[in-house]
N, C-alpha and C positions, 0 to 999 in steps of 0.2 A: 361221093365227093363232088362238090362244085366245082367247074373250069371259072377261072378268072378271065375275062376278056381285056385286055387290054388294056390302058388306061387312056388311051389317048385316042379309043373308038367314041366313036359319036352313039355306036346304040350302046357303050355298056353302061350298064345299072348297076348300080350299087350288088356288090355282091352281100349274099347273108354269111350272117357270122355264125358257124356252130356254140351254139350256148355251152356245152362241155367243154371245148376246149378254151369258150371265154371263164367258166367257172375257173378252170383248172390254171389257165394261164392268170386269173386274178390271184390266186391264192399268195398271200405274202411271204416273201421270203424271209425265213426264219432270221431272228437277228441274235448274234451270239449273247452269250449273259454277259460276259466279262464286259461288255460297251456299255452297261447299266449297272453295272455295280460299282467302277472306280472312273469316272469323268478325270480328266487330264486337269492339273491344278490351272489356277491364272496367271498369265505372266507378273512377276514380280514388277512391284512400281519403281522406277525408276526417275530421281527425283531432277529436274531438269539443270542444265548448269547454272552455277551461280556468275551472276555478272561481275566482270572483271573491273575490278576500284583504283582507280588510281591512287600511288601514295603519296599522303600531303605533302606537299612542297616544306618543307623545313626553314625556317627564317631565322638566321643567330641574331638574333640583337644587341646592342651593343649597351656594354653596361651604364648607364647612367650615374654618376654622381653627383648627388645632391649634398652643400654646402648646410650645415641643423641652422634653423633658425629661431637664436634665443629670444622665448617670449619672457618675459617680467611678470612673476606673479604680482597680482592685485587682490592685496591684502583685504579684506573688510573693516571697517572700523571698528574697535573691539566696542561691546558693548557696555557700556554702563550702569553696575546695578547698585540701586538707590537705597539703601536699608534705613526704613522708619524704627524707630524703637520707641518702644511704649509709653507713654511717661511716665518716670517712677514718683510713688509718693512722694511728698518731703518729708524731710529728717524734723522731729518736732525739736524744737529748741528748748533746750533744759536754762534754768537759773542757780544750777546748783554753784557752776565754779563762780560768776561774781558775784552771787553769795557769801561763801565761803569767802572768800576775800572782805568783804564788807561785815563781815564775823571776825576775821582776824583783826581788822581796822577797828574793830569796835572793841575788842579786847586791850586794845593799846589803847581806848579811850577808857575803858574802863581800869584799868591799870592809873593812868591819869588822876581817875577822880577817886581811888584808892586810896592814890600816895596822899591826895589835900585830903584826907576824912582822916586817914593814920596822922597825919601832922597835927590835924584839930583834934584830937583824941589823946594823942599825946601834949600836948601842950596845955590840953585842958584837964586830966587828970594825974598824970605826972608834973607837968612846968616846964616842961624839956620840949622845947625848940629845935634841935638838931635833925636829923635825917639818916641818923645812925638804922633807922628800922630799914633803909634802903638794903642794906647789904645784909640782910639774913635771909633765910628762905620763908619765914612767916608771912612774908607779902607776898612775896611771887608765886607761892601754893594757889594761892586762891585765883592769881591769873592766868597762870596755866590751865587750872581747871574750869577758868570760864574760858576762856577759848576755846577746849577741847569741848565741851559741852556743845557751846554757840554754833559751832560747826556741823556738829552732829545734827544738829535740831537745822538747820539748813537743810542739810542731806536730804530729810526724809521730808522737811513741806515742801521743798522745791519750788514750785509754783503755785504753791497755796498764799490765800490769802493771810491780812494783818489778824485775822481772828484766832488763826494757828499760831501765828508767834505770841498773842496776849498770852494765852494757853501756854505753850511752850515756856515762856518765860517765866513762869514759875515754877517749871521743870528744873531750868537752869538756877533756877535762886537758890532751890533743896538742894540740887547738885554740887553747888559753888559752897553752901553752910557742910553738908555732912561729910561731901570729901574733902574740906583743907583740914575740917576734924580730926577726920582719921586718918590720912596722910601723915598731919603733922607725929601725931601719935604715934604712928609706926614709927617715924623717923627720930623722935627722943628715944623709942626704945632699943634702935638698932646701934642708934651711934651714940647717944649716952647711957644706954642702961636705962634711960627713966623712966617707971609707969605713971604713968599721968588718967588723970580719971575724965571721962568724957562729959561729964558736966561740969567740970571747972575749964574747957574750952567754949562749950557751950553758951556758957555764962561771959564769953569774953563779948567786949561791945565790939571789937575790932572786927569777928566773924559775923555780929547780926548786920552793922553794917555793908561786910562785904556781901555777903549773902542779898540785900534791900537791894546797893548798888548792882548787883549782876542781873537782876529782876528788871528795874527799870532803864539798863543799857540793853537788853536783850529786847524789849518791847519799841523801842523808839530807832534800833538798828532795824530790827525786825519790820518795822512801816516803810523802813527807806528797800528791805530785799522785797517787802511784799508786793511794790510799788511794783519796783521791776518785772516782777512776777507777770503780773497782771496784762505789763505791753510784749512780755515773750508771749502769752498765751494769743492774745490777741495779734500776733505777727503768728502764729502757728494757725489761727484760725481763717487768719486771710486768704496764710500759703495749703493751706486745706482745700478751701475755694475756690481758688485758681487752679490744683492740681485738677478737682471732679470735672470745671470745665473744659480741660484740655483732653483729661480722659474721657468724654462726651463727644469733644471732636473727631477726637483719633477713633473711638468706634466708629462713628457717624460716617467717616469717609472709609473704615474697611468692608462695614456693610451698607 
């Protein structure tokens, strides 16, 4: 064993260290298991305090009333809508009704020049001057029937010309000879019993005349409806002309 000298001698030297009991004293001391198996948890976070807030001041306000103020609607001006309409054709103008009126007026003419051809008839083949033939129905047969005819024959030329009435009028002359024929005929046999034979009417001068007479009153009334005819047509053809132009227009400004 080594003596220690002092420590606070001037000759001591370092003393030696025996290596054995420096091994021995190095050797580490054993450290239990259980300090390496379960470490001690973390402290729990603990979250800092929250700053203290003051609470809002409260302010009661006081209630306000407000007095409405009426506004006045304003209206817009209503709009105005403007409706164009088409132009319609014209209506073509017929000549049947003053026609037919100038057919009846011509039956009273022809009635007229009846009555002076039955007076010269009579007075030339009888002697007999009177006008007793006014009051039978032997005259007035044959002016009914030309007026009903004259009419008729209107109707259908309308606005044909005087070459349909030449025509026509000798429609109306057979019509005026065969029905006062046979009119009369029926009529002696209904109300006197009489058969009367159709060529002994035939033969009378009084039907060829009237028959002549309704032919040439049919043709010269006929000139005066045909006349008319002609300025309806030509007022129809105007109002034709005038309608296309306006129908021209009124496209013209839709498209």
């Amino acid at each position: 064993m080594v003596t220690k000298p002092p420590a606070d001698s001037p000759d001591a030297t370092p003393e030696p260290i025996d290596d054995t009991t420096a091994q021995v004293d190095a050797v580490p001391e054993a450290i239990p298991a259980s300090s390496h198996a379960a470490a001690p948890p973390p402290p729990a976070y603990t979250p800092p305090p929250a700053p203290e807030v003051e609470a809002p001041e409260v302010v009661v306000l006081e209630p306000v009333v407000v007095e409405p103020i009426l506004v006045e609607p304003v209206l817009a001006p209503p709009q105005q809508v403007i409706y164009v309409q088409t132009p319609l054709p014209p209506r073509k103008a017929s000549n049947r009704g003053i026609g037919s009126l100038l057919a009846v007026l011509g039956a009273l003419v022809f009635g007229v020049l009846l009555a002076g051809a039955a007076w010269l008839l009579q007075a030339t083949l009888l002697g007999d001057t009177g006008f007793d033939f006014l009051m039978t129905w032997d005259f007035y047969v044959p002016v009914i029937v030309f007026a009903i005819a004259f009419v008729l024959l209107v109707l259908v030329v309308n606005r044909g010309g005087w070459g349909a009435y030449v025509f026509g009028s000798l429609i109306v002359g057979a019509v005026v000879f065969f029905g006062t024929i046979g009119i009369e005929l029926l009529l002696n046999w209904l109300i006197w019993q009489q058969v009367d034979s159709f060529a002994m009417f035939a033969a009378s001068a009084f039907h060829i005349v009237a028959a002549i007479l309704a032919r040439e009153v049919a043709v010269w009334f006929g000139w005066f409806i045909a006349s008319r005819g002609k300025k309806v047509t030509a007022k129809n053809v105007a109002a034709r002309r005038v309608f296309d132009e306006q129908l021209a227009e009124f496209q013209a400004g839709n498209y």
